[in-house]
C-alpha positions in Angstrom: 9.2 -20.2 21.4 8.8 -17.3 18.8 9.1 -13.7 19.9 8.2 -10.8 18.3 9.7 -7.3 18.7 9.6 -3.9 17.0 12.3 -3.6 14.1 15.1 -0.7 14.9 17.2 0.9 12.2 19.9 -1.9 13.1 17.8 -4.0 11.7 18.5 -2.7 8.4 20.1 -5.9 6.7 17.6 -8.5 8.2 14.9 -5.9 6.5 17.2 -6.5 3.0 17.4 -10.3 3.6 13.5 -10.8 4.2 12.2 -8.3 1.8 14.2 -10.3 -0.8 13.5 -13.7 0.7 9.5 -12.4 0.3 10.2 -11.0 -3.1 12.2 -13.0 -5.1 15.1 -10.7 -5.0 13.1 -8.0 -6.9 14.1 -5.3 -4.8 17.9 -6.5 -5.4 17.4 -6.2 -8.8 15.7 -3.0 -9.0 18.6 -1.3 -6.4 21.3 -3.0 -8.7 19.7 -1.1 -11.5 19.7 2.0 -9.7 23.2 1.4 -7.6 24.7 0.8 -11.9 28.1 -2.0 -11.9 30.3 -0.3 -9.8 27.4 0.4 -6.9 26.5 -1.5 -3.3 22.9 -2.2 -4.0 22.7 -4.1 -0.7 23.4 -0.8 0.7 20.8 1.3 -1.2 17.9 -1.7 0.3 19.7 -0.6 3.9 19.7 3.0 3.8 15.7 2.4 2.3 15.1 0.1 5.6 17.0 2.2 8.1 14.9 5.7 6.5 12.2 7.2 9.0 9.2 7.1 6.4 8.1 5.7 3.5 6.4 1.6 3.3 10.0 0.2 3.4 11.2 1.6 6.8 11.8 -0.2 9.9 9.1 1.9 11.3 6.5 -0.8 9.9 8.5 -3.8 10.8 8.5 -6.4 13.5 11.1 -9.5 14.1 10.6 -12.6 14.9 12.7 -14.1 17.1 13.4 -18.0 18.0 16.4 -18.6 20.4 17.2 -14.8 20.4 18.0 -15.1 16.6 15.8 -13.3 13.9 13.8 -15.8 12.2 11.7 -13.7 10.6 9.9 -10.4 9.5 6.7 -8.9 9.4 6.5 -5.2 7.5 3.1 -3.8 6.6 0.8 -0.2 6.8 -2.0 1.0 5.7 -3.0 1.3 2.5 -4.1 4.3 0.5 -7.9 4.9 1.0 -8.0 6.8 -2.3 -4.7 6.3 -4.7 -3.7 8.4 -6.8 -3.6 6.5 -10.5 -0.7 4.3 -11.4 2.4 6.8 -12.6 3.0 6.7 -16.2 6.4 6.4 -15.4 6.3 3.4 -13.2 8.8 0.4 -14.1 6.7 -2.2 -15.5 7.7 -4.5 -13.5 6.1 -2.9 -10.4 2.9 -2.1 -12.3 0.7 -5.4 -11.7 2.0 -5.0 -7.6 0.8 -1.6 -8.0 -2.8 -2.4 -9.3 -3.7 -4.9 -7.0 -2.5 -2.9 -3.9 -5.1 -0.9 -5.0 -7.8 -3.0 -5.2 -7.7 -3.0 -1.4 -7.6 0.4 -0.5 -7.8 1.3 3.2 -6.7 -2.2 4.0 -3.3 -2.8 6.0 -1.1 -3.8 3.5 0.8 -6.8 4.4 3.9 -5.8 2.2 6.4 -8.4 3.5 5.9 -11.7 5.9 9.2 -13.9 5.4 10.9 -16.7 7.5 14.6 -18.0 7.6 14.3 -21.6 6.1 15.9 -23.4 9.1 13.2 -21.7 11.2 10.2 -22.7 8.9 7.6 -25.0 10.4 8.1 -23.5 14.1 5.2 -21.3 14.0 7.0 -18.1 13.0 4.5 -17.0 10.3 1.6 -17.8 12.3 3.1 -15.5 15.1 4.0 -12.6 12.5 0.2 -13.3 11.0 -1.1 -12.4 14.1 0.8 -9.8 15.4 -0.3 -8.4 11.8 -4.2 -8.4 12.6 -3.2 -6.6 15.6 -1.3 -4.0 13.7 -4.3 -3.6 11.4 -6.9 -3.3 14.4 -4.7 -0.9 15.7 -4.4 1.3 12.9 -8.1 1.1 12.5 -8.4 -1.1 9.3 -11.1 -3.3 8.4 -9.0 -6.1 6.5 -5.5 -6.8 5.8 -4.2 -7.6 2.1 -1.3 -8.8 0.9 0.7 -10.1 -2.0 2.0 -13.3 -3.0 3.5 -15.1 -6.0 2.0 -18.4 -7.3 5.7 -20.1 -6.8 5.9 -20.0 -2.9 3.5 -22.7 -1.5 4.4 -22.6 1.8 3.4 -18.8 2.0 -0.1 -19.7 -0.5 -0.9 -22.4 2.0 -0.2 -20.7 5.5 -2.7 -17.4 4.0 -5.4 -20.4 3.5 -5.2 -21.9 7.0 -5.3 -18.6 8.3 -8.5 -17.3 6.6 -6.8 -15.0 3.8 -8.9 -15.6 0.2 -7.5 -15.2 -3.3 -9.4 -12.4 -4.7 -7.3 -11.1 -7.6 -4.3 -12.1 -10.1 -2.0 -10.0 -12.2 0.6 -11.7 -14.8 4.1 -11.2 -13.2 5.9 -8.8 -15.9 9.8 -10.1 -15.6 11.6 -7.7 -18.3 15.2 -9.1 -17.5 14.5 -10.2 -13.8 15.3 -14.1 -13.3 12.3 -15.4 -11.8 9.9 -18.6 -11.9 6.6 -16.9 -10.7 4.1 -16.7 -13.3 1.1 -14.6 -11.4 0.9 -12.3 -8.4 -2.4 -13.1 -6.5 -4.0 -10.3 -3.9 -5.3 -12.4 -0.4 -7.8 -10.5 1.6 -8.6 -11.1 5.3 -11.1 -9.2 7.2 -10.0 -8.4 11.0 -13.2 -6.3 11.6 
């Protein structure tokens, strides 16, 4: 049976793990640029996760939990109604992430849904999907959006099942990150 439970600041490296898992390791390889050779970038992604504010916080985070072990992770918020433009000086990797977040505004922003591998088919997405509409409900959003890259399948086909629609695409810009994804794609559901 999957549980679900607010994240706590000790769940700092399960954040780092997931967020990664979910990514692709992009945020590893942006806080290895910013940690430089002799740096812990693990520990620049824990210090982010275990921070009070900001999207990446454990403030916006829920665990899953199968056996009394995390299985998996659920972070999201709302979105901007009205963004500011894109930063000139934005990395651009993050610039195509950045455009379609804000083709949703005012939408919870489902920023990271991950599960461990040897807990995948056991309903642990479907769980963290649904305590998500809940989340966005709460907060008084009319849809949730999210994120995905056209490499993980799983992820694609579990957002289908569960009502999410592909309503947007952005190249994936790679500079010197490793990665086989070829397109982000924005999934919208509406929870009103």
């Amino acid at each position: 049976m999957v549980s679900i439970r607010e994240a706590t600041p000790a769940d700092a490296h399960h954040l780092v793990r997931f967020v990664n898992m979910a990514a692709d390791d992009l945020p590893l390889h942006f806080w290895r640029k910013t940690a430089g050779p002799d740096g812990d970038a693990l520990a620049i992604g824990r210090n982010r996760a275990m921070r009070d504010a900001g999207g990446f916080s454990w403030r916006n985070a829920w665990m899953a939990e199968v056996d009394g072990t995390v299985a998996g992770c659920l972070l999201g918020y709302p979105a901007e109604v009205d963004p500011d433009p894109i930063d000139p000086d934005t990395p651009a990797i993050f610039v195509p992430l950045i455009a379609l977040e804000r083709l949703a505004p005012g939408s919870w922003y489902l920023n990271v849904l991950a599960t461990d591998a040897a807990c995948r088919g056991r309903g642990v997405g479907t769980t963290l999907l649904a305590r998500a509409e809940v989340a966005a409900r709460a907060a008084g959003c009319p849809a949730i959006s999210l994120i995905a890259a056209d490499t993980h399948g799983d992820a694609l086909r579990l957002y289908a099942a569960h009502g999410y629609r592909a309503v947007d695409r952005r190249p994936v810009v790679k500079d010197d990150w490793r990665v086989d994804a070829e397109t982000w794609i924005l999934f919208t559901k509406s929870v009103a």
